[in-house]
C-alpha positions in Angstrom: 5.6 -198.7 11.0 8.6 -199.3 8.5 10.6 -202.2 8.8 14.2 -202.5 7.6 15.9 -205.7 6.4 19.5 -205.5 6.4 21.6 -208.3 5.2 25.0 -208.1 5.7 26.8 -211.3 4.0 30.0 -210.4 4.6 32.2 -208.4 7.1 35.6 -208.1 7.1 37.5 -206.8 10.5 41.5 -207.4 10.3 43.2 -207.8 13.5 40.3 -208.9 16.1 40.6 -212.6 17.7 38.4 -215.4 16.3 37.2 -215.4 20.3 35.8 -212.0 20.0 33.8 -212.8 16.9 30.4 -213.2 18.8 30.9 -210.1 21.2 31.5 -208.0 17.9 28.2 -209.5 16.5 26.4 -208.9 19.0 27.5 -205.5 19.6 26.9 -204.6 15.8 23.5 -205.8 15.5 22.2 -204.0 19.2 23.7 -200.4 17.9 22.3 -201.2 13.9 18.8 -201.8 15.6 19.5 -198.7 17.8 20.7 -196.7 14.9 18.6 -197.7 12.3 15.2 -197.2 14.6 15.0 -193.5 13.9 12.4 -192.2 11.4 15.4 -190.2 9.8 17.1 -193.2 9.2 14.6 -195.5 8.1 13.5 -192.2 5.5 17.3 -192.1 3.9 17.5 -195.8 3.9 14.5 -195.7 2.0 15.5 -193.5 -0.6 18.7 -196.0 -1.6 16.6 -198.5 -1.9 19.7 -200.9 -2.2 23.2 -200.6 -1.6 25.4 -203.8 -3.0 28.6 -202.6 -1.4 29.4 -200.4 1.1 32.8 -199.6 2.2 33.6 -197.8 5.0 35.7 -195.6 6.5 38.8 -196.8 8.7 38.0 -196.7 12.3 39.8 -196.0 15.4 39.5 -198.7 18.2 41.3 -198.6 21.5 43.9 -201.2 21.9 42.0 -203.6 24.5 38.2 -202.4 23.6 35.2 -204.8 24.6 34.2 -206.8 21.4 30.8 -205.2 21.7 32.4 -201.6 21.7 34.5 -202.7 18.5 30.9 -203.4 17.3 29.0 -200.7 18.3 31.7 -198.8 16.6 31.6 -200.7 13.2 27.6 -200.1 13.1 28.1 -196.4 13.8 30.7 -195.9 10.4 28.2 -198.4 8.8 25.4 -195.8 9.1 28.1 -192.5 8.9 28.6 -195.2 5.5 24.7 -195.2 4.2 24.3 -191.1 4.7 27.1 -190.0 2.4 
């Protein structure tokens, strides 16, 4: 079994409530682990061997989305991120 260490220091999402901040958390680091638990995953993150910045894509939330969908979302481009 691989195991992945990801450390993210810093995030940046503009325009989301300080309230939502835990929801969003939570959300990112349930679809990371989902995301990143693939064998295909784990092999490309692998090859990288580190990223020091990654900068993704804009993404599209719908106005009044569950903080956990805004982070489920912002996991998803952060992997879309890691494959190109």
């Amino acid at each position: 079994m691989t195991r992945i260490v990801l450390h993210i220091d810093r995030l940046v999402l503009r325009g989301f409530d300080r309230a939502d901040q835990t929801g969003i958390a939570e959300g990112l680091r349930e679809e990371l682990g989902r995301l990143l638990a693939t064998p295909q995953a784990a092999q490309a993150l692998m090859a990288q061997h580190s990223v020091p910045r990654l900068k993704v894509a804009a993404l599209r939330i719908a106005p009044g989305a569950q903080a956990t969908a805004v982070g489920e979302q912002t996991a998803q481009g952060i992997v879309r991120g890691m494959r190109s």
